[in-house]
ZADO-70282 format. One record per residue: x, y, z of N, C-alpha, C in turn; residue in three letters. Coordinates in steps of 0.2 Angstrom, whole numbers, plus 5000, padded with zeros to 4 digits. Atoms other than C-alpha are relative to their C-alpha. Layout:
XYZXYZXYZALA
...
REM end
This chain:
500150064996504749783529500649965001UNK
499650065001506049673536500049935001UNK
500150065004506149503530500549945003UNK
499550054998506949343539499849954997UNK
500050055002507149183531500449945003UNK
499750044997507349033541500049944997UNK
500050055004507748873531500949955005UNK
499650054998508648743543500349944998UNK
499750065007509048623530500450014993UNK
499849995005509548723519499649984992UNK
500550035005508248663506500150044994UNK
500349945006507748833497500450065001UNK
499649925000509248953498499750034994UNK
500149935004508349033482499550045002UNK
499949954998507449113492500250065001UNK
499849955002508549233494500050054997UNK
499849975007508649283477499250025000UNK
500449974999506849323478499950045004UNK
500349964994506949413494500750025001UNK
499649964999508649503491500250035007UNK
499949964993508349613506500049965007UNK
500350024994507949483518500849955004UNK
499550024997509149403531500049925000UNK
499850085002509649213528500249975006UNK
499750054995509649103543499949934999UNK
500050095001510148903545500149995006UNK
499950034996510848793555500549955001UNK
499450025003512548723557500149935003UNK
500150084998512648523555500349985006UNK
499749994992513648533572499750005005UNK
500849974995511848583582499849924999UNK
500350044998510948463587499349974994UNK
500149995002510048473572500449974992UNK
499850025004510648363557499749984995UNK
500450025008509948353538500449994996UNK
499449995006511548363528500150084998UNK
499749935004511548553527500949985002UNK
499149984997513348633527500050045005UNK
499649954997514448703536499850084999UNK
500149945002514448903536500550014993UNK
499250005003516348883526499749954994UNK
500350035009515548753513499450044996UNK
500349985006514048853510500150064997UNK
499649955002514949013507500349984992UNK
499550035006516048903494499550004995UNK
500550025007514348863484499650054999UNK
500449955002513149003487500250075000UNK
499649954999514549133491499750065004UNK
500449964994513549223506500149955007UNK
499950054994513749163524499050015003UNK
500749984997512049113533500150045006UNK
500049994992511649183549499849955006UNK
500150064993511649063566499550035005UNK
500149994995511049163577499350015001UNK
500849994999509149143578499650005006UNK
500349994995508649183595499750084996UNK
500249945003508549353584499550004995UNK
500750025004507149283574499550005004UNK
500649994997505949373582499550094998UNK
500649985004504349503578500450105003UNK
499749934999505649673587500749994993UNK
499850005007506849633572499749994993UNK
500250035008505749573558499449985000UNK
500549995003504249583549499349965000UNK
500250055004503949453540500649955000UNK
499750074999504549273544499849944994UNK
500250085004504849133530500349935004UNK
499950064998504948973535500249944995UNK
499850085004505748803525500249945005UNK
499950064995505548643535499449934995UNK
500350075002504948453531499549985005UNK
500349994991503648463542499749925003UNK
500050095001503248243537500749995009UNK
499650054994504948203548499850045006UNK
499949984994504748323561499449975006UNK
500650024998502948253563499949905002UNK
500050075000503148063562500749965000UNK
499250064999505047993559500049995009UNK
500050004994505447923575500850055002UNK
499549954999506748023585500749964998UNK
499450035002508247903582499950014994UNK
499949995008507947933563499750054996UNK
500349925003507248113562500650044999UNK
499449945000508948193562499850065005UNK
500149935000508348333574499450044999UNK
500549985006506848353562499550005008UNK
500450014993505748333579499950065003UNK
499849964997506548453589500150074997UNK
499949945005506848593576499250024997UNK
500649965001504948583572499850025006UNK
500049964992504648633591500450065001UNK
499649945000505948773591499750024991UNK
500349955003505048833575499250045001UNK
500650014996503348803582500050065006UNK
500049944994504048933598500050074997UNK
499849925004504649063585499350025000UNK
500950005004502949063577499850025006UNK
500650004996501949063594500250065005UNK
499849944995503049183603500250064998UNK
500049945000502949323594499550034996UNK
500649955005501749443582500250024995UNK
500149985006502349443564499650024998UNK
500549975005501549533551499749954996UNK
500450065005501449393540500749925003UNK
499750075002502149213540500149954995UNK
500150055005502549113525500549935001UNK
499650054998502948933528499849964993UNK
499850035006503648833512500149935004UNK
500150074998503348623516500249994993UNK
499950045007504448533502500249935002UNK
499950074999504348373508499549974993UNK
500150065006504048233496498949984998UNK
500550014999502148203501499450054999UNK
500549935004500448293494499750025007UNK
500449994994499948313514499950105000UNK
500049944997499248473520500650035005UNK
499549994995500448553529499950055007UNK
500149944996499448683540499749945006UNK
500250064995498648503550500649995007UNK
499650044999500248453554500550075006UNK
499649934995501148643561499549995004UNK
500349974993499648663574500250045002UNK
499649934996499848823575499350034998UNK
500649964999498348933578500250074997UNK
499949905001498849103568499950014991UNK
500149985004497949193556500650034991UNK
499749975004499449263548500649964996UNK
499350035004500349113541499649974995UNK
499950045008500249053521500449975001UNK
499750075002500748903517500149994992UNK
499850035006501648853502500449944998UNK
499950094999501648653497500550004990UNK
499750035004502948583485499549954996UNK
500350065004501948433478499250025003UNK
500649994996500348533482499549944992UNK
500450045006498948393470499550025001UNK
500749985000497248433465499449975003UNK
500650045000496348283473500149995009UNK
499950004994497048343491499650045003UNK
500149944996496148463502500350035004UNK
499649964996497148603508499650065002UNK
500249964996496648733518500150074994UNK
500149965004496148903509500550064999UNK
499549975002497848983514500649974998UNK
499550045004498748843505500050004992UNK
500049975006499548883490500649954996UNK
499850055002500348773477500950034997UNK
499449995002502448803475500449964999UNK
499550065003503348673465500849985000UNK
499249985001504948763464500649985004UNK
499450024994505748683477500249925001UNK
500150084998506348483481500750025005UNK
499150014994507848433494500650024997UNK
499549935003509048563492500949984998UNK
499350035003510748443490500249974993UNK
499249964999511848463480499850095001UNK
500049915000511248633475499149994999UNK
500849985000509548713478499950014992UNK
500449995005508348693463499850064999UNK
500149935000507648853464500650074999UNK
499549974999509348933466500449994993UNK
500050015006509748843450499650044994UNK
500349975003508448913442500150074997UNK
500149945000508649083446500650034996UNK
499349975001510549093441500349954993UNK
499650035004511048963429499750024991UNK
499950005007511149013410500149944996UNK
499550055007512348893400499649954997UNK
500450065003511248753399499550014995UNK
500549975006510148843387500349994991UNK
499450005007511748853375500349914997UNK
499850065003511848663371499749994992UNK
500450025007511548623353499949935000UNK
500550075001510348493350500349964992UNK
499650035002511248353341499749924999UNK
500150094997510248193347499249994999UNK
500950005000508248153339499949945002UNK
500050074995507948043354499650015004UNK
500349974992507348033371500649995006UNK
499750024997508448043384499649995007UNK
500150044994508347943400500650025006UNK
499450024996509547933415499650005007UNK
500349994994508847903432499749925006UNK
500050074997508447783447499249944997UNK
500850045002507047643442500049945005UNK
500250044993506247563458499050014999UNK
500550024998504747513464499850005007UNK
499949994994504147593479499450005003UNK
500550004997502947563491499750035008UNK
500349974993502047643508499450015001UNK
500750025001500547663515499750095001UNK
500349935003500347863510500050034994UNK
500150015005500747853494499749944994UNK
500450065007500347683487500549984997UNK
499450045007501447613473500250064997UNK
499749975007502547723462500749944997UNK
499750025004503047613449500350024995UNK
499749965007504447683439500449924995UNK
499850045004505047503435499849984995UNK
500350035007503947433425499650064995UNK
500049965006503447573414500650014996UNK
499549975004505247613411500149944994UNK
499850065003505347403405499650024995UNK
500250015006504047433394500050064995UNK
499849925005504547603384500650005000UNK
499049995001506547573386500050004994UNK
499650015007506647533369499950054995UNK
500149945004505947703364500750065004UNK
499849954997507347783375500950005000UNK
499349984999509247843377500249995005UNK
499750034993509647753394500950025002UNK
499350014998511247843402499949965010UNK
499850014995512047793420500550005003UNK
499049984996513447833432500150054996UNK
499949965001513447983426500250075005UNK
499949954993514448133436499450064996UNK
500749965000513048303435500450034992UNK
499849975006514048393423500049984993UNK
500250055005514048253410499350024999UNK
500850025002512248223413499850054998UNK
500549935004511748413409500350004992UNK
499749995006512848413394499849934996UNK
500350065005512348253386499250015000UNK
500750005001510348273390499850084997UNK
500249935002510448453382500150004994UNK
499850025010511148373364499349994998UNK
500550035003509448293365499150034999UNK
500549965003507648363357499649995009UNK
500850004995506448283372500749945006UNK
499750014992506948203391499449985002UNK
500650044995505948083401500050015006UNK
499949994994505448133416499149955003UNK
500450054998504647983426499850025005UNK
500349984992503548023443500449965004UNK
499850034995504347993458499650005007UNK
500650004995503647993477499950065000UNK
500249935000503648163477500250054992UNK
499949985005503348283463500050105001UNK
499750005007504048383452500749975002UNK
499550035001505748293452500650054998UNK
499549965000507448373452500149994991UNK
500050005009507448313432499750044997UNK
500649975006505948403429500250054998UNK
499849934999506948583432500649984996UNK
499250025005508548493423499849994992UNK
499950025010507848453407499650074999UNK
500149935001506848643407500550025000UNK
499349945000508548713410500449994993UNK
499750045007509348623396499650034992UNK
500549995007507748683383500049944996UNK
500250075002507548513381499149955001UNK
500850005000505548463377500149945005UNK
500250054996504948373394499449964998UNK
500550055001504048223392499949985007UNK
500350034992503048173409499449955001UNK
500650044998502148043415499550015005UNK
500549964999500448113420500049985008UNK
499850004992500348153439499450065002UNK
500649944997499148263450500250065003UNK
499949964996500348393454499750064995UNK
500249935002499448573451500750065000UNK
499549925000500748723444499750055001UNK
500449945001500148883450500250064994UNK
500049955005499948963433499449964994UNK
500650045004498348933420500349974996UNK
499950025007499148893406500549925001UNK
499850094998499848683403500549984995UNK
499450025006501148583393499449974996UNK
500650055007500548513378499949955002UNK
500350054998499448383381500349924996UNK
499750045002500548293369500649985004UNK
499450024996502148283381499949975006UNK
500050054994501148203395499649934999UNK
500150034999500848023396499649955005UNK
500450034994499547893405500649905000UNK
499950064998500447733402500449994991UNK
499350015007501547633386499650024994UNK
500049985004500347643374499750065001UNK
500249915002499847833375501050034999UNK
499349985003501747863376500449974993UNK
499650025007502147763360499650034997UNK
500549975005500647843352500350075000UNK
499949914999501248033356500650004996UNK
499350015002503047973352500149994992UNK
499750035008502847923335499450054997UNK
500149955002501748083333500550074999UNK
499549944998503148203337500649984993UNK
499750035006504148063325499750014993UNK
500349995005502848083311500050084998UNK
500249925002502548273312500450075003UNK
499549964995503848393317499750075002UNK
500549914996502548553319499649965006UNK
500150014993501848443334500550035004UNK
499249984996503448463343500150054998UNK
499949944999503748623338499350065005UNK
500449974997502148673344500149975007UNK
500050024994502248583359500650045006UNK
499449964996504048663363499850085000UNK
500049945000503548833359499550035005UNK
500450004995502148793372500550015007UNK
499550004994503448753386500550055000UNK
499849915002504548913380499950045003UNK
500549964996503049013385500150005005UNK
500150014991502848943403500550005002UNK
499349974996504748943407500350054999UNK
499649944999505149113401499650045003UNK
500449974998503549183406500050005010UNK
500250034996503449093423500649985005UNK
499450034996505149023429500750045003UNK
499649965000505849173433500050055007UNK
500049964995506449303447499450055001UNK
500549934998505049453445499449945002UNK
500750044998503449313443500149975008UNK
500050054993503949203458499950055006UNK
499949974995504249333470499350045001UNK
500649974998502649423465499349955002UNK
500650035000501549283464500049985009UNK
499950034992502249233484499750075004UNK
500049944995501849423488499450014999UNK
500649994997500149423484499549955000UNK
500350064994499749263494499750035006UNK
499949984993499949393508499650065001UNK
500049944999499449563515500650035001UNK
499449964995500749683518499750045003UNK
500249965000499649803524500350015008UNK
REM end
């Protein structure tokens, strides 16, 4: 089967790495199309592979099976002055799609928003799975909508890509019986979300926590991996590039309770997620009181990241979304 991967944004270069065989195409911020990817010559520097440009060749006589990575929110709504492109780019994926007779199509939507994403393609074809980043339990998606977290906005470096490749960060000795914190605290509001309050939670639980800032990346992974536990606050979209930072580190995630569904049965302890101050001071000063919660709780998380966050599962679980037949 051959396999094209088209991610214009550059989002989900990891990818790849689950799809070895498959060919990697973008789009060079010099196109009419502008999200921040790079260059051919910068992404080379960081992922050490060149994309391919030339997707008039993304079609059903060379390849199989077509992935897709797109924000399908701005291409659908931003206005044109402030979609970068995003408009225009969903119509030239929209012709791929419609102009030819893949075998299967998988389209990954990691926009920030719990929307359906199959509403918004209009695209009438049997053969495309959808895979939602902030897919929530209280949204209804359509029956080939499947829930894949693994991805957020792909700058500096793809999450997923992270995931796949980085070690080190496991190797930090814990140093620090704290919480750590670092991160923006706002108060945001829209009228698809609602309110994500990270301010006012933070004010009332700061004083249980290790508040850094101005921190360049590498600092931040090496300081929050001395530490046992790491606050990971909800933002407009979930799971948050932290949540994957403080898993990589072996650093127990504490989260404030959210509706994102992980596709796998199994949960974090029910002690590491939060509804508001006082059920996180309550948990907090259980972990404090009895160190076999916390161990129990990390040996839960353990589980699901070595079990789960890894190259074989991801790629199989994406593969039987599909038919290959």
């Amino acid at each position: 089967m051959k396999i094209a991967i088209f991610d214009p944004a550059q989002h989900v270069v990891g990818l790849k790495l689950l799809f070895e065989e498959a060919d990697y195409y973008s789009i060079s911020p010099n196109s009419f199309f502008k999200y921040q990817q790079r260059t051919n010559k910068d992404f080379h520097d960081v992922y050490k592979f060149n994309f391919k440009e030339d997707i008039v060749n993304l079609n059903d006589t060379n390849y199989d099976i077509l992935i897709v990575v797109f924000v399908t929110y701005d291409g659908c709504f931003k206005k044109p002055e402030d979609a970068c492109g995003a408009d225009i780019m969903l119509e030239h994926i929209r012709s791929i799609i419609n102009n030819n007779k893949f075998k299967n199509i998988l389209y990954f939507d990691n926009y920030d928003y719990n929307y359906s994403p199959e509403p918004l393609l209009k695209i009438d074809n049997k053969n495309i799975t959808f895979f939602k980043r902030n897919y929530c339990y209280d949204v209804e998606y359509s029956n080939n909508t499947y829930s894949f977290p693994f991805m957020i906005f792909g700058q500096p470096l793809c999450i997923l890509w992270t995931l796949l490749t980085e070690n080190s960060y496991k190797s930090f000795n814990k140093e620090f019986f704290g919480i750590f914190f670092s991160g923006a605290v706002y108060k945001h509001v829209d009228d698809i979300v609602g309110v994500i309050d990270r301010e006012t939670i933070y004010n009332e639980i700061k004083g249980y926590l290790h508040t850094y800032s101005s921190l360049d990346n590498k600092t931040y992974l090496e300081i929050m991996g001395k530490y046992i536990m790491a606050l990971d606050l909800n933002g407009v979209g979930n799971p948050n590039r932290r949540t994957f930072e403080i898993l990589l580190t072996n650093t127990l995630l504490i989260s404030q309770k959210n509706k994102l569904v992980w596709p796998f049965e199994e949960q974090f302890d029910k002690n590491t997620i939060f509804e508001n101050k006082e059920d996180f001071i309550n948990k907090i000063n259980k972990f404090n009181s009895d160190v076999s919660i916390y161990l129990t709780a990390k040996q839960k998380q353990d589980y699901i990241f070595n079990r789960y966050f890894n190259k074989e599962w991801l790629r199989n679980y994406i593969l039987s979304k599909i038919s290959l037949e």
